[in-house]
C-alpha positions as CSV (number, residue, x, y, z in Angstrom):
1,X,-5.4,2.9,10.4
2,X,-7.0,3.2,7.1
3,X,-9.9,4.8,8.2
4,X,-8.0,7.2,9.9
5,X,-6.1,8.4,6.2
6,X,-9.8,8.5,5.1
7,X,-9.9,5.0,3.2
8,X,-13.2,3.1,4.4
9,X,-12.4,-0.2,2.7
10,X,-10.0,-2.6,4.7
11,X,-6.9,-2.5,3.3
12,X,-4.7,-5.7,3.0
13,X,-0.7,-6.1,2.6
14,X,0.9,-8.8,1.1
15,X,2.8,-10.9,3.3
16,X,5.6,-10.1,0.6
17,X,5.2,-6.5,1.3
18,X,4.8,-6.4,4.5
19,X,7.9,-8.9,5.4
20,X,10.4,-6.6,2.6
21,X,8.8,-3.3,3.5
22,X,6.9,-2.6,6.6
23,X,9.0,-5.0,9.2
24,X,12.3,-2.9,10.1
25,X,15.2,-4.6,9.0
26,X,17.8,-5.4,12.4
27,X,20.2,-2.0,12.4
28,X,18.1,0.3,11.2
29,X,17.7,3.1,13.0
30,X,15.2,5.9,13.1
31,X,12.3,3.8,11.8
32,X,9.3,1.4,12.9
33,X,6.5,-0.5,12.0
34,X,3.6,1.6,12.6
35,X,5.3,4.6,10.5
36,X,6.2,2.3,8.1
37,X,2.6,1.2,7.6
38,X,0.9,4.8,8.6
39,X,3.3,5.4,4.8
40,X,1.9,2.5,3.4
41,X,-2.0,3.5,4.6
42,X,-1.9,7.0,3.1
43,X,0.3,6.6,0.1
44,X,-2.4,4.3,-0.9
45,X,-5.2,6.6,-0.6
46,X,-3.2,9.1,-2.2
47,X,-3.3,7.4,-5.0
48,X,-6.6,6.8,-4.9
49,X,-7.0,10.5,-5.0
50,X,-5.4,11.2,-8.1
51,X,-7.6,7.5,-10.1
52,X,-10.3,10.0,-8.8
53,X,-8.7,13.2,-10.3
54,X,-7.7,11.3,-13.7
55,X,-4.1,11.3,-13.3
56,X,-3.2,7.5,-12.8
57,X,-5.1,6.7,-15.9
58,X,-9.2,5.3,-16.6
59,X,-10.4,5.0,-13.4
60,X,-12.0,1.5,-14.2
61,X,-8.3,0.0,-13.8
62,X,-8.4,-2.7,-12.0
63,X,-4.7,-2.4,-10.8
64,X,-3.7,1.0,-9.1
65,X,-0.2,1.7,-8.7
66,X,0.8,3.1,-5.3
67,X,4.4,4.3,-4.9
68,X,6.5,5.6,-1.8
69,X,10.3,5.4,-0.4
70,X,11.4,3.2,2.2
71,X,14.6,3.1,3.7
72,X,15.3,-0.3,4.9
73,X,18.7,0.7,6.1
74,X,20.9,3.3,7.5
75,X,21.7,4.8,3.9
76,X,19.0,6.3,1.1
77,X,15.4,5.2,1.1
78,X,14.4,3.8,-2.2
79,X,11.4,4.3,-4.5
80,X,9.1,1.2,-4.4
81,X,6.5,0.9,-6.4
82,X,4.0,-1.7,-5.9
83,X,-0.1,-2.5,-6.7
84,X,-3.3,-1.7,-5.3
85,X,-6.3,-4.0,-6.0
86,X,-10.0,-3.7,-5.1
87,X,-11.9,-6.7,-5.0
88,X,-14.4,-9.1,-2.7
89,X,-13.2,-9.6,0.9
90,X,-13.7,-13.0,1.0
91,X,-15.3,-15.4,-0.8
92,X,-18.5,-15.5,1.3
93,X,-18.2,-11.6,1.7
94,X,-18.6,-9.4,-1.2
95,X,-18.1,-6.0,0.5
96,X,-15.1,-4.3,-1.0
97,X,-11.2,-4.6,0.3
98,X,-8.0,-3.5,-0.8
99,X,-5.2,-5.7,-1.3
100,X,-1.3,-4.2,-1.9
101,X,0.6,-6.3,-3.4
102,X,4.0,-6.6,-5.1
103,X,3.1,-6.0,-9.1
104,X,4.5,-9.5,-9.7
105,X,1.8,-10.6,-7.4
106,X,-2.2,-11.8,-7.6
C-alpha cells in the first residue's frame, strides 16, 4: 500500500495506532480497515511532501508529524495527530523504514 501512495520505504504502525485508529470500532458504520489505513498510507506521504517543500520545519527532523481525521463512531471524525519516524528496519537491516507512532511513543 505504501508504494502505491508513492512512499518506497516500508511503513510501520504502532500497534497503539493501529488498535485506536485503523481497526473499526463495533457500530460504526460506513468505514473499514483498508480505507482506514489507505488514510493512514497517504497522509503520511503527504507530509513527507511538505518536510520536502519546507513547510513542517528543517527537514533533518527526526520526528515528522502526520495528521488526519478519523471517525471512530457514527458522529464527527476527529483530528489525530500523531509521529512519523525514519530509521533502520531492523537491527541486522539498515535499509530505511517508517514507523507511525503515537507522539508519546518511541
Amino acid at each position: 500500500m505504501a508504494r502505491e501512495a508513492g512512499i518506497t520505504y516500508p511503513v510501520f504502525l504502532t500497534r497503539t495506532v493501529y488498535d485506536n485508529y485503523v481497526t473499526v470500532p463495533a457500530g460504526t458504520t460506513g468505514q473499514d480497515e483498508a480505507g482506514r489505513l489507505w488514510e493512514f498510507v497517504w497522509m503520511t506521504r503527504f507530509a513527507i511532501i511538505r518536510l520536502r517543500a519546507g513547510k513542517n520545519g528543517p527537514a533533518e527532523s527526526r520526528r515528522l508529524p502526520v495528521a488526519l481525521y478519523v471517525r471512530n463512531d457514527n458522529q464527527r471524525a476527529r483530528l489525530i495527530k500523531l509521529i512519523a519516524t525514519c530509521g533502520p528496519l531492523d537491527i541486522d537491516d539498515p535499509q530505511p523504514a517508517i514507523t507511525v507512532m503515537m507522539p508519546d511513543e518511541d
